[in-house]
N, CA, C and O of each residue as an XYZ file, in Angstrom:
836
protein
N     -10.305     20.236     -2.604
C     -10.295     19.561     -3.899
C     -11.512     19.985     -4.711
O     -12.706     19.911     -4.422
N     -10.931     20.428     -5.754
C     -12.375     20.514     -6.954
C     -13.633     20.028     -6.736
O     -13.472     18.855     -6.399
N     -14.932     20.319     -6.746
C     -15.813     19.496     -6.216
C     -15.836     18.201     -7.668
O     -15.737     17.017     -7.346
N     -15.937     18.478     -8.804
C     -15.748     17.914    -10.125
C     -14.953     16.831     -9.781
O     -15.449     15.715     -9.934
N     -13.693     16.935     -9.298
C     -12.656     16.031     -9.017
C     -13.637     14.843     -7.730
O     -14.045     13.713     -8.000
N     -13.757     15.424     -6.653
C     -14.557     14.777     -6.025
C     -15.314     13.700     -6.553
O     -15.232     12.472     -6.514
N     -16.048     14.505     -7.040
C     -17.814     13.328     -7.657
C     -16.865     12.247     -8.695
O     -17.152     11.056     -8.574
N     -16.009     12.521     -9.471
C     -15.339     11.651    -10.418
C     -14.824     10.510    -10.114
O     -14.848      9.488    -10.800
N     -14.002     10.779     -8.323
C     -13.422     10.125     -7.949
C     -14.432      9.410     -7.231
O     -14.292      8.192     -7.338
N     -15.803      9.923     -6.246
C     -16.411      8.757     -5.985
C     -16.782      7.565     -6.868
O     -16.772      6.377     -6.545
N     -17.167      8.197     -8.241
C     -17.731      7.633     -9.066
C     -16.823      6.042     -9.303
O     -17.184      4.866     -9.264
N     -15.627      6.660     -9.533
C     -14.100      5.671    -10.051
C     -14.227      4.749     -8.959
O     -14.151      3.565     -9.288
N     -14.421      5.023     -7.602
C     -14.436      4.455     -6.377
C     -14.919      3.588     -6.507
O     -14.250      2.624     -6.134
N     -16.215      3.272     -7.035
C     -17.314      2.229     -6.841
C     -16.840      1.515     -8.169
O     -17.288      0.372     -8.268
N     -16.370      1.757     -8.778
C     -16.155      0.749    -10.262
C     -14.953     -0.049     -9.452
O     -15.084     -1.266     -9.324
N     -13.648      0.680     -8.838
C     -12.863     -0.271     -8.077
C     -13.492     -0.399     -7.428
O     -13.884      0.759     -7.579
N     -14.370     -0.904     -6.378
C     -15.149     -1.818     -5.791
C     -15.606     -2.869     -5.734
O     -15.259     -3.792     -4.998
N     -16.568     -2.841     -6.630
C     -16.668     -3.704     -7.711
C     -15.744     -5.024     -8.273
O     -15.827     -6.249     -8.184
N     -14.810     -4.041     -8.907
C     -13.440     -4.811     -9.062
C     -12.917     -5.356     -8.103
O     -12.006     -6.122     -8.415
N     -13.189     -5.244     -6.761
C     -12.235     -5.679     -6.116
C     -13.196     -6.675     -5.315
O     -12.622     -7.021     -4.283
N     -14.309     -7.185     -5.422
C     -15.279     -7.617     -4.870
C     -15.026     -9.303     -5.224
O     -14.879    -10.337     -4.572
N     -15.087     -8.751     -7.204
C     -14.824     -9.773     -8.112
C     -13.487    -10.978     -7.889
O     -13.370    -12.190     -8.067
N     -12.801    -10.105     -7.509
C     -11.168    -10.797     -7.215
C     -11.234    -10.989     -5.822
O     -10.126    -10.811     -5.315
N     -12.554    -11.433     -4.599
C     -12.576    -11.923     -3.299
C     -11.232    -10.760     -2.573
O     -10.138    -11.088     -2.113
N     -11.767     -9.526     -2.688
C     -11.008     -8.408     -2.136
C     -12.252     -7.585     -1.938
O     -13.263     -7.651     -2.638
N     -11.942     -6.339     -0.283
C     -12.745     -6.218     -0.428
C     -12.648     -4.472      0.130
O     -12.134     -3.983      1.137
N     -13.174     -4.031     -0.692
C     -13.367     -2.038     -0.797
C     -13.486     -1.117      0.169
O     -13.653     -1.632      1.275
N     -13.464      0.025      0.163
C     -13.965      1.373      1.045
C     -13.726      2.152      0.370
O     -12.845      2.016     -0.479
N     -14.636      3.557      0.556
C     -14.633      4.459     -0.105
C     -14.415      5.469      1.131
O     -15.409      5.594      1.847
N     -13.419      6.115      1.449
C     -13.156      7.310      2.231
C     -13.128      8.836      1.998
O     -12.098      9.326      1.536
N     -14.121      9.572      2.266
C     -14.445     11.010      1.249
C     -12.936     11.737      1.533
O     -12.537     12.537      0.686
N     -11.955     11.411      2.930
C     -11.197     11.936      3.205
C     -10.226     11.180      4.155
O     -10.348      9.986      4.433
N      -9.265     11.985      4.616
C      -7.740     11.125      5.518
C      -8.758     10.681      7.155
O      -8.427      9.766      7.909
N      -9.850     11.493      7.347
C     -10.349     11.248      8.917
C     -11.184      9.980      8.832
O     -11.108      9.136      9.724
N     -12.307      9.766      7.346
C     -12.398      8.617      6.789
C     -12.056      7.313      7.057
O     -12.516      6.304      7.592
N     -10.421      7.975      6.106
C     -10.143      6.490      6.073
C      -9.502      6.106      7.169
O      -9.211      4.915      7.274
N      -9.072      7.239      8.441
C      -8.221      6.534      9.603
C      -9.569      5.712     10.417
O      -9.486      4.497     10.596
N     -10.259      6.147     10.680
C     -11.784      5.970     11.064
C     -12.072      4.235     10.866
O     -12.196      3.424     11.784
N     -12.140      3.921      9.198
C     -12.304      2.872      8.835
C     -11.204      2.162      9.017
O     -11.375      1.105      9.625
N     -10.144      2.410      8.684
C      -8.984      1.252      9.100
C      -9.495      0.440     10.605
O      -9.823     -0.734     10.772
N      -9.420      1.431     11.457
C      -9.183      1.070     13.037
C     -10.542      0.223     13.192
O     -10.763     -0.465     14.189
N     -11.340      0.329     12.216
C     -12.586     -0.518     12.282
C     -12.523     -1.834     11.876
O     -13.212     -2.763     12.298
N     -11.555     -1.867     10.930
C     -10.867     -3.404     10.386
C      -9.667     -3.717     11.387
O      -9.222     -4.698     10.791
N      -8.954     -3.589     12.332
C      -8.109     -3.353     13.241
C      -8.575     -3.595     14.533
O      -8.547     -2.574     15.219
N      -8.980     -4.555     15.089
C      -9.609     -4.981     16.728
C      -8.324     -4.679     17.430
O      -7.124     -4.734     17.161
N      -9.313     -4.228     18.762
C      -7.817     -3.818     19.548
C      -7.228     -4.982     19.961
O      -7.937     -5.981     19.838
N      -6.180     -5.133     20.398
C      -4.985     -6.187     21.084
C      -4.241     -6.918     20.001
O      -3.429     -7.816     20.226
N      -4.625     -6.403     18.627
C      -4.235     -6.765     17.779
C      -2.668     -6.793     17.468
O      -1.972     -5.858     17.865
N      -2.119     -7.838     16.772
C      -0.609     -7.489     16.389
C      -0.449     -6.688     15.207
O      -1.364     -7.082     14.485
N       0.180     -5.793     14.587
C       0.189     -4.784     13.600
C       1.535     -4.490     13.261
O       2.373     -4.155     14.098
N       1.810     -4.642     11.747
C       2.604     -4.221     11.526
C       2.817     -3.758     10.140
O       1.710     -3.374      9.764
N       3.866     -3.563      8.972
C       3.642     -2.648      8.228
C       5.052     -2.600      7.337
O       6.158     -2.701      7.868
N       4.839     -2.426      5.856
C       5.845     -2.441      5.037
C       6.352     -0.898      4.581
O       6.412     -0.702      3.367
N       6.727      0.228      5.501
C       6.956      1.195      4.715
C       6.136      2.166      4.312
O       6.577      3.141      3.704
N       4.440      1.973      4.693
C       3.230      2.147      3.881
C       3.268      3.474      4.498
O       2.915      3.658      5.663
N       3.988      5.042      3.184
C       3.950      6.355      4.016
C       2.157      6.782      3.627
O       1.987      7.960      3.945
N       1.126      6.290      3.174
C      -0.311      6.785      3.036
C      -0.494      6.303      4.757
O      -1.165      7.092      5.422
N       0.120      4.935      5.577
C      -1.099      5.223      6.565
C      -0.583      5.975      7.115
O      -1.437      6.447      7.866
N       0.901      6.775      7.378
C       1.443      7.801      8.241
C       0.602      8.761      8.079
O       0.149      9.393      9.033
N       0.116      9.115      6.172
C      -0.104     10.381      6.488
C      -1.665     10.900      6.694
O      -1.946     12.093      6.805
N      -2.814      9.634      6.736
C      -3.480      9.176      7.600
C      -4.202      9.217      8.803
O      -5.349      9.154      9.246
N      -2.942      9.360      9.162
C      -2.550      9.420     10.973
C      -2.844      8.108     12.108
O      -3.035      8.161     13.323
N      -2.788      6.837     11.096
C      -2.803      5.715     11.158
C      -1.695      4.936     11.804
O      -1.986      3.894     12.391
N      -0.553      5.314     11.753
C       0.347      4.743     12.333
C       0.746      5.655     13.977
O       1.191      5.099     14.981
N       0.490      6.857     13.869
C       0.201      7.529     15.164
C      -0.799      6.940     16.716
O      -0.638      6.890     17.935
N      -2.123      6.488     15.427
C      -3.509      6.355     16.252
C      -3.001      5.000     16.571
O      -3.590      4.686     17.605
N      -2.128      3.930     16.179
C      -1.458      2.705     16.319
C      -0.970      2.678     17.589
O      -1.383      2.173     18.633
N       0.492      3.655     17.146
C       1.297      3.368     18.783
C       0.783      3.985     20.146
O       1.369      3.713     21.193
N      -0.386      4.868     20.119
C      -0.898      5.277     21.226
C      -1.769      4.362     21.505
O      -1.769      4.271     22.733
N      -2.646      3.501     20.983
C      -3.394      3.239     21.265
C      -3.520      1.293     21.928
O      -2.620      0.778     22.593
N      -4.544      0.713     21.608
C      -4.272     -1.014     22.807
C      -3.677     -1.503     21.182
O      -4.689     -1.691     20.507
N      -2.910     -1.666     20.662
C      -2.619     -2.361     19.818
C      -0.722     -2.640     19.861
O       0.128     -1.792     20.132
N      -0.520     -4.001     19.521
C       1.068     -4.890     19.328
C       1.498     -4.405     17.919
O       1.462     -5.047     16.869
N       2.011     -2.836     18.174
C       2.294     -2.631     17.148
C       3.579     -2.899     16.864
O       4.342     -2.439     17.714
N       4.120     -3.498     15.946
C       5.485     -3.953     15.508
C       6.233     -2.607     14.764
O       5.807     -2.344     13.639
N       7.061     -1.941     15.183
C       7.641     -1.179     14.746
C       9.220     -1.309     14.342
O      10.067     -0.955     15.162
N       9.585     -1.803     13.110
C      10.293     -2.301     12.559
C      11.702     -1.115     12.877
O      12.712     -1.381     13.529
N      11.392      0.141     12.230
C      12.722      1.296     13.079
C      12.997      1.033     14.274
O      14.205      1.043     14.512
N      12.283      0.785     15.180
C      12.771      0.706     16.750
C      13.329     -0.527     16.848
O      13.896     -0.724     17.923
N      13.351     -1.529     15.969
C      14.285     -2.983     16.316
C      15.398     -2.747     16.065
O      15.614     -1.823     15.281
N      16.526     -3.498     16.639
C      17.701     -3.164     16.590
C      17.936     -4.405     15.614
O      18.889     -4.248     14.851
N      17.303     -5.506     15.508
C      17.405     -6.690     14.020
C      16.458     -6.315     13.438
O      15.405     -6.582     14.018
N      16.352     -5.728     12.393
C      15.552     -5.792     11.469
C      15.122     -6.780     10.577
O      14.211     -6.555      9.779
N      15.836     -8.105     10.659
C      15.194     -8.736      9.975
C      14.543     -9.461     10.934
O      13.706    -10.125     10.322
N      14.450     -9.765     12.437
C      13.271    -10.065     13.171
C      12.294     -9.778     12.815
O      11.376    -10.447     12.339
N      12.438     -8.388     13.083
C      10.622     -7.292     12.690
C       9.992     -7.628     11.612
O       8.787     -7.878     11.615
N      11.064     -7.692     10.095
C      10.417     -8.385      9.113
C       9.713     -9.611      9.519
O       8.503     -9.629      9.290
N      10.169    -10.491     10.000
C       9.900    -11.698     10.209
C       8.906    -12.370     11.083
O       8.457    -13.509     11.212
N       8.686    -10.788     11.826
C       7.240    -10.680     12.930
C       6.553    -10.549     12.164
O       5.461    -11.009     12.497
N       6.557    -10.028     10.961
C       5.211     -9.708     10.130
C       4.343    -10.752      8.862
O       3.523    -10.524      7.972
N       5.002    -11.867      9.340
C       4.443    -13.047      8.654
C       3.404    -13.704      9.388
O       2.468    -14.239      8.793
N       3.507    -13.704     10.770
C       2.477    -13.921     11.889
C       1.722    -13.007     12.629
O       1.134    -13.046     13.710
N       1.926    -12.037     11.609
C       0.973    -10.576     12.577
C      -0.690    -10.940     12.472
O      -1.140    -11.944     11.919
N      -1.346    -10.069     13.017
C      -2.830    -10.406     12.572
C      -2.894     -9.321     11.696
O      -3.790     -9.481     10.867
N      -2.340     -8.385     11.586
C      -2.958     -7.163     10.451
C      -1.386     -6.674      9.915
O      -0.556     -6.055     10.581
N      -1.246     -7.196      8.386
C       0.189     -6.095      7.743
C      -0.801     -4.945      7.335
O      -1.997     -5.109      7.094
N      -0.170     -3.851      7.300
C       0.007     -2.378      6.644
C       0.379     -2.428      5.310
O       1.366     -3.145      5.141
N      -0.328     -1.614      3.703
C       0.509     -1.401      3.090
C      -0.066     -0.735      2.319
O      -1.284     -0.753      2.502
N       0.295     -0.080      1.441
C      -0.271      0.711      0.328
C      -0.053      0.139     -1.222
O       0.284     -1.041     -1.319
N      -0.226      0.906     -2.419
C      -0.162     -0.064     -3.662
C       0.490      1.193     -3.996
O       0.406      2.382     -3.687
N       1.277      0.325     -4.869
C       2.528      1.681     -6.066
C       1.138      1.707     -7.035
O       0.835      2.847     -7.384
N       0.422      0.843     -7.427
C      -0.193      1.316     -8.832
C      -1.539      0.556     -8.292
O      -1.527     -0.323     -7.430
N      -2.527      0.982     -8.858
C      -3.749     -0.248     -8.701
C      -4.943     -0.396     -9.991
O      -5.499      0.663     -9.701
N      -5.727     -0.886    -11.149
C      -5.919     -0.958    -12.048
C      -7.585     -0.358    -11.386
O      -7.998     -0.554    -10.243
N      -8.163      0.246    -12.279
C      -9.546      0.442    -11.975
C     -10.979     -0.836    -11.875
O     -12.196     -0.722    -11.725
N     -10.187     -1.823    -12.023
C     -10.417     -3.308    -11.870
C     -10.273     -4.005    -10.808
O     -10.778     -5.127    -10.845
N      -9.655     -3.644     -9.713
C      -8.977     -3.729     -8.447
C      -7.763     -4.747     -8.390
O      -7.345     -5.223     -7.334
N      -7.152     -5.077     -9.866
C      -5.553     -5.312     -9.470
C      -4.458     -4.438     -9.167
O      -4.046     -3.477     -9.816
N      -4.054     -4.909     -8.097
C      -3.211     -4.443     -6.897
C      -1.233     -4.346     -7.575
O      -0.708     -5.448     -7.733
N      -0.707     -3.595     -7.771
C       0.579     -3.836     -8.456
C       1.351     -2.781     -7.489
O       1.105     -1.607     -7.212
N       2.433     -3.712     -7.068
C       3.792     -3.276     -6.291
C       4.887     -3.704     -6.684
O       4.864     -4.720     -7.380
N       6.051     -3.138     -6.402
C       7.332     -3.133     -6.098
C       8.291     -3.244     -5.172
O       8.219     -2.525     -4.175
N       9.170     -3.994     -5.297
C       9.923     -3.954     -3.498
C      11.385     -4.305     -3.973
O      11.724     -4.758     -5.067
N      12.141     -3.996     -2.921
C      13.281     -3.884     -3.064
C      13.724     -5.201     -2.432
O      14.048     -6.220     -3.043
N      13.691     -5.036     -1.242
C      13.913     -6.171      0.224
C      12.802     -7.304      0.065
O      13.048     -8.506      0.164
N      11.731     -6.838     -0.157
C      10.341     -8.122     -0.779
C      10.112     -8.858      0.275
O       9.961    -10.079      0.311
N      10.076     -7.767      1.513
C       9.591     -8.294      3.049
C       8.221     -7.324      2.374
O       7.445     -8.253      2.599
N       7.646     -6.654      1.982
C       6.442     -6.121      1.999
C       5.324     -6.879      0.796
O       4.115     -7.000      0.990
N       5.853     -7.207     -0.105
C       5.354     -7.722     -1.114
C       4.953     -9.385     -0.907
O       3.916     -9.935     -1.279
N       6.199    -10.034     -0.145
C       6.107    -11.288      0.500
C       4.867    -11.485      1.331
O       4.075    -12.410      1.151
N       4.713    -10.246      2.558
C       4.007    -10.532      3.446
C       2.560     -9.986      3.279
O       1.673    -10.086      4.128
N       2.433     -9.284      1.833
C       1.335     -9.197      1.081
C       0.326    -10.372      0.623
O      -0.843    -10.729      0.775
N       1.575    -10.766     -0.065
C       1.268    -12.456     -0.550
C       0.909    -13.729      0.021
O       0.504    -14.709     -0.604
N       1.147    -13.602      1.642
C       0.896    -14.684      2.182
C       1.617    -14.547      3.560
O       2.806    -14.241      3.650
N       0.762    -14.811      4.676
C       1.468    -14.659      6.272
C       0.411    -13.997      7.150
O      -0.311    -14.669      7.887
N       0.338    -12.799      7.069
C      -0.566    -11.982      7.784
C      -1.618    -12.379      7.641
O      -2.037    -12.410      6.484
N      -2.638    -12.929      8.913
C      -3.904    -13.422      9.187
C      -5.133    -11.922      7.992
O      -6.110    -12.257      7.322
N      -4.689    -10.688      8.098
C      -5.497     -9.725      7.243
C      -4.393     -8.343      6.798
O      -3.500     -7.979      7.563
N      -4.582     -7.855      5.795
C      -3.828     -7.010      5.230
C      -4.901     -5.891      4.519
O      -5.835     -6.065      3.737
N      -4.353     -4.690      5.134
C      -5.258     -3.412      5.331
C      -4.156     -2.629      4.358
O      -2.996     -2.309      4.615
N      -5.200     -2.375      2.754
C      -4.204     -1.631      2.028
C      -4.823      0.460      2.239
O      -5.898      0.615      2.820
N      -4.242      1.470      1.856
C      -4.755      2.603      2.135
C      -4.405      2.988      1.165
O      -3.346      3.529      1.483
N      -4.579      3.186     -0.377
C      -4.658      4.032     -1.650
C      -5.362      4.881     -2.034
O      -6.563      4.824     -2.297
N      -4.417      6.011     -2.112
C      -5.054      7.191     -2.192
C      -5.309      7.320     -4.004
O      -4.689      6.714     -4.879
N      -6.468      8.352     -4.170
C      -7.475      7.913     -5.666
C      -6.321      7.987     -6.864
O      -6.471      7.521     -7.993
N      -5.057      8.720     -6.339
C      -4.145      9.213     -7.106
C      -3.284      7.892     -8.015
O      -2.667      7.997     -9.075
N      -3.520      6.624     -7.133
C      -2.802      5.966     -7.534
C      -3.638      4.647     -8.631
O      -3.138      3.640     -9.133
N      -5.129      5.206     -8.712
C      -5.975      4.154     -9.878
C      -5.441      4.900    -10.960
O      -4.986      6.038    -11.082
N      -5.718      3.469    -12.067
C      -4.838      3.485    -13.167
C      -5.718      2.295    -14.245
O      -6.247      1.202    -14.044
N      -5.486      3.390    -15.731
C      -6.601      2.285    -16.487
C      -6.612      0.845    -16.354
O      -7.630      0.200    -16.102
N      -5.356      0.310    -16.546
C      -5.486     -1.433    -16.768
C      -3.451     -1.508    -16.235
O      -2.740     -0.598    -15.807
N      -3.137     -2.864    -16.501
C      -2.049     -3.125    -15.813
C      -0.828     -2.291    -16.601
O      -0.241     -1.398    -15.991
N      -0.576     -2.523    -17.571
C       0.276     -1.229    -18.149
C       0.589     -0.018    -17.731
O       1.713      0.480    -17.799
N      -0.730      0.670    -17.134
C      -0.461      2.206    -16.769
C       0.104      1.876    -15.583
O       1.201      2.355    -15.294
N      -0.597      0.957    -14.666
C       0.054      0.752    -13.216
C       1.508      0.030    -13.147
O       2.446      0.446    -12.467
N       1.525     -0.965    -13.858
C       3.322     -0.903    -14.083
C       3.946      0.220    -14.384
O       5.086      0.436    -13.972
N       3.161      1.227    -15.273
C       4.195      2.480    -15.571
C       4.304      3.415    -14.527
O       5.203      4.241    -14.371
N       3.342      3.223    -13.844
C       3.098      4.303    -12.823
C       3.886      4.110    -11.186
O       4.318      4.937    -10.384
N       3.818      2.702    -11.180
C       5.086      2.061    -10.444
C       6.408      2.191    -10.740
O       7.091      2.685     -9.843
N       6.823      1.960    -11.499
C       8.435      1.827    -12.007
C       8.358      3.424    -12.835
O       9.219      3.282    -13.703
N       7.917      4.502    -12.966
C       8.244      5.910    -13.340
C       7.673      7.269    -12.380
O       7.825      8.486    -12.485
N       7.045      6.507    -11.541
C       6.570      7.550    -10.241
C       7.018      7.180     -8.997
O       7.947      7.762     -8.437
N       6.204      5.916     -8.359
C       6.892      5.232     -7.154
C       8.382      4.806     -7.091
O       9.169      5.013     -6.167
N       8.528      4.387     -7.865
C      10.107      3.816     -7.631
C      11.112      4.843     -7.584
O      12.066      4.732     -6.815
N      10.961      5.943     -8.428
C      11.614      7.041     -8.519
C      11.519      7.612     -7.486
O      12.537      7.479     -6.807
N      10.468      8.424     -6.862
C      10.340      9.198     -5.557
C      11.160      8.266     -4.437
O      12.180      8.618     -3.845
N      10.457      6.977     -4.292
C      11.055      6.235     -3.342
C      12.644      6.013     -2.909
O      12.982      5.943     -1.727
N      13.655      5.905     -4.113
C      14.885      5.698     -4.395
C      15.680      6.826     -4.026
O      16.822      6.969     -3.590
N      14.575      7.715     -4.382
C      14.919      9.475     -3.885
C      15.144      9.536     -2.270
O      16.093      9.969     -1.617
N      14.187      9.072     -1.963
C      13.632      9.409     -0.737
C      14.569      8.696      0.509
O      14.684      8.982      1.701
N      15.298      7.424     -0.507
C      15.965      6.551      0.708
C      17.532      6.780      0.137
O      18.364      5.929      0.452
N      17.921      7.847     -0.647
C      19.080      8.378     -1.071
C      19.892      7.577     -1.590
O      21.072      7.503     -1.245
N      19.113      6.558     -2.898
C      20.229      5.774     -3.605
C      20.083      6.141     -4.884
O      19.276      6.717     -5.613
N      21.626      5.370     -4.932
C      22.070      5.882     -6.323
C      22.072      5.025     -7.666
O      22.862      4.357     -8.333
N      20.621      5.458     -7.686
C      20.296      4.670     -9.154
C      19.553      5.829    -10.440
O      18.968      6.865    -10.123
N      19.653      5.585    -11.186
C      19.601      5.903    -12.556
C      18.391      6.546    -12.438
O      18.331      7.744    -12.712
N      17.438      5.956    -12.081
C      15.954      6.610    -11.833
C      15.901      7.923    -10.694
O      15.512      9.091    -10.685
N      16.470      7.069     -9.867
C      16.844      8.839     -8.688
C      17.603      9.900     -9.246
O      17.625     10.958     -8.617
N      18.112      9.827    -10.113
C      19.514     11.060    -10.997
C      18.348     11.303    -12.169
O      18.555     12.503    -12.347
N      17.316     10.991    -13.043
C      16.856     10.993    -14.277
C      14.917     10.998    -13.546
O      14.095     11.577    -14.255
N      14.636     10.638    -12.805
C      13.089     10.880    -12.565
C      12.140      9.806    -13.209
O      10.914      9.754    -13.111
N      13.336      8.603    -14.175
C      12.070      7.280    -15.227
C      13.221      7.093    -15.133
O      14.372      7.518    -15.023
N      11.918      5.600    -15.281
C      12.922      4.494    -14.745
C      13.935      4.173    -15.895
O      13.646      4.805    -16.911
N      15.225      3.239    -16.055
C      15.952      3.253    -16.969
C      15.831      1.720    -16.827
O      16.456      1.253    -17.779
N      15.331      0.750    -16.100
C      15.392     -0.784    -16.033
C      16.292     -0.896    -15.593
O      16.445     -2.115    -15.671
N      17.477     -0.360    -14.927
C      18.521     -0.592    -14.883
C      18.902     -2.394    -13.576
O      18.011     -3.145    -13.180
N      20.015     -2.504    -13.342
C      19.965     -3.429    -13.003
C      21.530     -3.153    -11.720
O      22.442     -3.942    -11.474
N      21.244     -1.508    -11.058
C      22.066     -1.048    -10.356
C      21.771     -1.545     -8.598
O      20.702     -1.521     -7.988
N      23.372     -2.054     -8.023
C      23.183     -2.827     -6.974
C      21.882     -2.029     -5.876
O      21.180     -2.546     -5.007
N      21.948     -0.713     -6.327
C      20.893     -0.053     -5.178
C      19.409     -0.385     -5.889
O      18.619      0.488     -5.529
N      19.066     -0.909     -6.368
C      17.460     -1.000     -7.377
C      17.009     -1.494     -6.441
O      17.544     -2.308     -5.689
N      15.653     -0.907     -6.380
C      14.863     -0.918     -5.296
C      13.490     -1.703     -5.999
O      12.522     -1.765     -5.240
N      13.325     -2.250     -7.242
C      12.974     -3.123     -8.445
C      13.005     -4.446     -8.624
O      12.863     -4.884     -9.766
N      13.231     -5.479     -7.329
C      13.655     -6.488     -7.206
C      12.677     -7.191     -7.388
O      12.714     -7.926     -8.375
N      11.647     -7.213     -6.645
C      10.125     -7.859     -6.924
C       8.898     -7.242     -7.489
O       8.419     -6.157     -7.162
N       8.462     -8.054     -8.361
C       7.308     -7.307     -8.860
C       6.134     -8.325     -8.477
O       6.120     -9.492     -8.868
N       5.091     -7.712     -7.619
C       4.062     -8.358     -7.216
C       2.570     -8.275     -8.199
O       2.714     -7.209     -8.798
N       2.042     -8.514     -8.375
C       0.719     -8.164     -8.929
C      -0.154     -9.056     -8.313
O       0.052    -10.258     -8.480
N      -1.304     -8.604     -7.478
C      -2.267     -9.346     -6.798
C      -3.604     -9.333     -7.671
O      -4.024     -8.176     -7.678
N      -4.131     -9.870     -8.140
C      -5.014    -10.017     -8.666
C      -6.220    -10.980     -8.391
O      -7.074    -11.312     -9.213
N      -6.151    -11.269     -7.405
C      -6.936    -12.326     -6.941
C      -6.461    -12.797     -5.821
O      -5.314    -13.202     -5.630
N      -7.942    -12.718     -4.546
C      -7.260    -13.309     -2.929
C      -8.113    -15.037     -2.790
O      -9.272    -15.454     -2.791
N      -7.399    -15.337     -2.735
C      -8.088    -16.932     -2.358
C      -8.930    -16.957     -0.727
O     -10.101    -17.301     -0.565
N      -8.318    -16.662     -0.029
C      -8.556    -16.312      1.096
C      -9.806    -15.085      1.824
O      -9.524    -14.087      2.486
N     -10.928    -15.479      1.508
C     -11.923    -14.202      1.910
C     -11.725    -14.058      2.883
O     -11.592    -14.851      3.815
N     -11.627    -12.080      2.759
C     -12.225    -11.416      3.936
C     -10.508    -11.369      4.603
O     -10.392    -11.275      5.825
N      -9.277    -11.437      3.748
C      -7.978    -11.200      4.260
C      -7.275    -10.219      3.381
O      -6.105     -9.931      3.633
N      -7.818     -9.756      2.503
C      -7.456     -8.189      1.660
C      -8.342     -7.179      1.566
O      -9.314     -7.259      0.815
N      -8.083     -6.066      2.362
C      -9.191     -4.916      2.422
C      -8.428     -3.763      1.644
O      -7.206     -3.698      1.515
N      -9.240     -2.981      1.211
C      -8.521     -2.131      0.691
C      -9.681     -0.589      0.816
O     -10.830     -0.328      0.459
N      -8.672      0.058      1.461
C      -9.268      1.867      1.502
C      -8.773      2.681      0.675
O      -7.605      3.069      0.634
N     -10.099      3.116     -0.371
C      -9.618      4.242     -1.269
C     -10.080      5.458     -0.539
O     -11.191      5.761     -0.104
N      -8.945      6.066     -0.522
C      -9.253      7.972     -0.327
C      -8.835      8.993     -0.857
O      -7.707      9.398     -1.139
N     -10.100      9.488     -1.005
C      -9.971     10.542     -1.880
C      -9.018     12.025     -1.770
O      -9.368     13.199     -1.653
N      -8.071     11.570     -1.837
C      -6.890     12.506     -1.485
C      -5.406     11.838     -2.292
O      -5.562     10.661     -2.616
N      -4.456     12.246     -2.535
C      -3.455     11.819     -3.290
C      -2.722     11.808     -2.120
O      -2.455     12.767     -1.396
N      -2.394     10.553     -1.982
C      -1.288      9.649     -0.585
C      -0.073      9.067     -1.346
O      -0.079      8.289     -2.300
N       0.666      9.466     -0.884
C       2.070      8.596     -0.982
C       2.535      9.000     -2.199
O       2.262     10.064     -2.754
N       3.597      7.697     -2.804
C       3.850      8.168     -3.980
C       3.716      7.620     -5.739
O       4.070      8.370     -6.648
């Protein structure tokens, strides 16, 4: 990466920090993916229960790897044969997984969900919730991150899980209101009541989508 890009992005780093300090949330700055796997597992005690909404930044990470090898109850929602159990394990986990579709340089947190088992268990359940946003996804104020959610994330995503909505055929979003919309909940966290139960790792690398 550019070294320019670098220094910019530490710089951005510490202003979301900051921001996220303010709203009883609380920061990391990861120069890179070894970083931030490094720091996760540091917020992550072993014997821990773990589990996770979808979140492809900690896959790529290597966070969800260093998981199932290692002393940790990791809940792996593909390997259940009920899936809505697994969801439902993850209201009493000690650590959810997740990443942010958009995040404001202020440290509000903005997602999307389809099923709104990830956004739910964002909101409330999991004893601590370990987010991993890569720098790609800060965004001036809530506007850009709604746009950047519903015309980047939602699109790739819809792509990615092969439905057929308006945004997957066109690349922006159309609002549409098609049975496959993956647009169902819109979360915006902006504030944790709860200290010391929203962490969040920025790394400096473009994760997810």
């Amino acid at each position: 990466m550019n070294e320019n890009i670098v220094k910019r992005n530490e710089l951005l780093a510490q202003k979301v920090i900051k921001g996220l300090e303010s709203r009883n949330m609380t920061g990391y700055y990861a120069a890179n993916k070894d970083e931030a796997l490094k720091k996760a597992l540091e917020l992550i005690p072993e014997g821990s229960s773990v589990t996770m909404g979808g979140a492809m930044s900690a896959h790529e990470i290597g966070l969800v790897d260093a998981l199932q090898k290692g002393n940790y109850n990791f809940i792996d929602r593909d390997k259940y044969e009920d899936k809505r159990a697994a969801m439902l394990a993850a209201y009493d986990a000690d650590v959810f997984l997740s990443s942010a579709n958009a995040m404001t340089d202020d440290g509000i947190l903005v997602n999307i969900d389809g099923n709104s088992n990830r956004v739910s268990a964002i909101a409330q359940g999991p004893k601590k919730v370990v987010f991993i946003v890569g720098m790609n996804k800060v965004c001036d104020d809530i506007d850009g991150a709604m746009k950047r959610a519903r015309n980047v994330a939602a699109p790739t995503n819809a792509q990615r899980f092969g439905l057929s909505t308006p945004c997957a055929k066109l690349g922006t979003c159309m609002n549409c209101k098609s049975p496959d919309t993956i647009c169902c909940q819109f979360l915006i966290t902006r504030y944790s009541r709860h200290e010391g139960r929203i962490h969040v790792i920025l790394v400096n690398d473009n994760l997810g989508f």
